[in-house]
N, C-alpha and C positions, 0 to 999 in steps of 0.2 A: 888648258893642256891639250896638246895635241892627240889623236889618237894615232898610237902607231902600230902598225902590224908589220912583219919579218915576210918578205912578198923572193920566192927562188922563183925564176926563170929557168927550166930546162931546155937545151934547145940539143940538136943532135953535136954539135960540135961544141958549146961552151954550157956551163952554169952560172945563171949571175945571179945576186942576190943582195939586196937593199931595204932601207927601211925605209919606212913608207907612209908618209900621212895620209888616212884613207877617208878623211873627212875633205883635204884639200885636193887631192892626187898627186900630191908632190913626193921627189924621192928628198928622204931627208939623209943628206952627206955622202960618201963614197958608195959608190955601184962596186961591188964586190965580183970577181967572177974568176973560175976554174976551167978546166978543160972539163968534157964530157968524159967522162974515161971511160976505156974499151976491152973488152964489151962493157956496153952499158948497162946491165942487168940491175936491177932493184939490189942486189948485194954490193955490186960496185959504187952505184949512187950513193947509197945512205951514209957512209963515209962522210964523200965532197960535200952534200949540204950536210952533214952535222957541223963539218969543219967551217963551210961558210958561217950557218948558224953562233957558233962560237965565238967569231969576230965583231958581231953587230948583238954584244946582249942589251943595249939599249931600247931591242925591240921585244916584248917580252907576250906571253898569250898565243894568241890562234896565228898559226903561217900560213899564207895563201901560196900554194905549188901548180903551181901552171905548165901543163906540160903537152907534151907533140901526141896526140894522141884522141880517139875520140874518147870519150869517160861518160858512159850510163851506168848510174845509180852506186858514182862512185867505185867505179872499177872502168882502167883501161881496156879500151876490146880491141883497139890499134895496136900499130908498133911501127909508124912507118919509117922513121927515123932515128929510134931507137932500141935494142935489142928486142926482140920478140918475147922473152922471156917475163917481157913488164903486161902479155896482155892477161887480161883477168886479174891483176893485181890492184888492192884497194889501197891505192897512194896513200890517203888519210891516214890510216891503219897504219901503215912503216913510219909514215915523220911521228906517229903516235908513238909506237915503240920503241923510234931510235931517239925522238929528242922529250919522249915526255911531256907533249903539247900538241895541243887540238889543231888540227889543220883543213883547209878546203883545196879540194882537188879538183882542178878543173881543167880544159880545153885551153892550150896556150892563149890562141889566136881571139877565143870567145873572152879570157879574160884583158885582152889587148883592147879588143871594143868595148867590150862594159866599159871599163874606164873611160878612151872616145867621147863615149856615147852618154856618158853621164856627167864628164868632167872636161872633156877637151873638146876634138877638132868638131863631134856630133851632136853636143848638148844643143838640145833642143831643136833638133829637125826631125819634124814631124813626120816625113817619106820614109823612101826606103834607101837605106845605108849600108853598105858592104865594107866588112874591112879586111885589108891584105898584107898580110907579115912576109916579105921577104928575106927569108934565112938560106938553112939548111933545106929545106921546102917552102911550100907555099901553104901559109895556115891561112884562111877565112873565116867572119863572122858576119852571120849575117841579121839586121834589124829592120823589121816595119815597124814604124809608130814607136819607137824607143823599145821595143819589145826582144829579145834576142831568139832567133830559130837556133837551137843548138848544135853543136858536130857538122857543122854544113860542110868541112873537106873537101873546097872549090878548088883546092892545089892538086885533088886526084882526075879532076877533066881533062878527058883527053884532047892533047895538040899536037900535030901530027904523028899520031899514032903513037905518043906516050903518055904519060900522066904529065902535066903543064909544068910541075915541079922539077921534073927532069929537063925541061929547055927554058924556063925563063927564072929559077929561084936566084938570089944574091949568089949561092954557090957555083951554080953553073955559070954566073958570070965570071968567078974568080976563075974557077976550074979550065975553061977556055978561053981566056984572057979576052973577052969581051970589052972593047969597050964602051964609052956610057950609050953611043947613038945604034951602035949593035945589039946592044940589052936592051934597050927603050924598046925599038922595034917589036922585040920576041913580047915584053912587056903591053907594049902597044895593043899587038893582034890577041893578048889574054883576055885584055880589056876589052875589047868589042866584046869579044865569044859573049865574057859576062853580062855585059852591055844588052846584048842581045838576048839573052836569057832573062835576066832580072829589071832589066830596066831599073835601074837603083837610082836615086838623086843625087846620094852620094858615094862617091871612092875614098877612104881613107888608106893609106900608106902606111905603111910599121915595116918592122924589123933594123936591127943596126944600121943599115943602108939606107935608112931614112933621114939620119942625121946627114946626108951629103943629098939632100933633096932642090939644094941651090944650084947641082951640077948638073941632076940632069929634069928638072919640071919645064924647062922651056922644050924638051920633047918630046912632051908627053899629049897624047890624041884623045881624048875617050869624051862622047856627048855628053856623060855627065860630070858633076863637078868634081875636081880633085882635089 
């Protein structure tokens, strides 16, 4: 028997949510997904994932909610990309009250590498490994030794003189109709900055924009591996 858990993705623009073998890391059947709704507030939210929730009762027990935000000790202190109103809120706590089931609250991007790093592109590289979600922002996680540093928020380093989120995330490519070899670029010089800072062994890639990773890796720069 499989083990499944009910896994929401919050991102500033959509919600997705799937189930999930968490002993394989496979998603098991349709990726589910909503719009963010606006504002986002923790009252707005708890809605869309009940209503997601409600379509996948196959998955039944503890739900993992990953979301934009840093999260110490189980409460958001972010809100970069989603309403301010979520910070100090103990995520766990609402899916608890709204759906009646135990849940983990964590750092979108950190739960993007855990997986990585335990099931995919990072299992078993022993260096050090950074991974980068390109969405709505730029989430990071970052790992030495399969270890995770938590809330690393590598998408708030500044590049020319804004947060890196604001000139190189998937959105700003939409937003000013970039295309692939003009995004790479801005992409490109993120990756030194990091490069330079972290010395990583490895880059891992995420966010929806990953899935067209055949369009643009032939221009992609960075010393370490990608």
């Amino acid at each position: 028997m499989t083990d499944k858990m009910l896994g929401i993705d919050v991102g500033g623009s959509s919600i997705k949510a799937g189930v999930v073998d968490v002993a394989a890391g496979k998603l098991l059947g349709e990726l589910l997904c909503a719009p963010t709704p606006k504002p986002s507030t923790p009252e707005a939210m708890m809605p869309v994932i009940a209503a997601l929730a409600a379509r996948l009762p196959e998955a039944q027990g503890r739900i993992g909610l990953a979301f934009p935000a840093v999260v110490k000790h189980g409460r958001a202190r972010t809100a970069a990309n989603v309403d301010h109103a979520w910070i100090g809120a103990d995520g766990a706590a609402l899916v608890r009250r709204t759906l009646n089931r135990p849940a983990l609250f964590l750092n979108d991007a950190d739960a993007a590498g855990l997986a990585e790093v335990r099931l995919g592109a990072g299992r078993g590289e022993a260096g050090t490994v950074i991974m980068l979600t390109f969405g709505t922002g730029i989430g990071s996680a970052l790992f030495t030794a399969g270890q995770l540093f938590p809330n690393s928020e590598f998408g708030h380093m500044e590049l020319n003189g804004m947060d890196a989120e604001k000139w190189a995330s998937a959105h700003v490519k939409t937003l000013q109709s970039l295309d692939w070899r003009a995004w790479i670029e801005r992409v490109n010089v993120y990756l030194e900055r990091m490069h330079a800072l972290f010395w990583p062994d490895l880059f891992i890639l995420g966010g929806a924009i990953s899935e067209r990773f055949a369009d643009f890796a032939p221009l992609l720069h960075s010393p370490a591996r990608i």
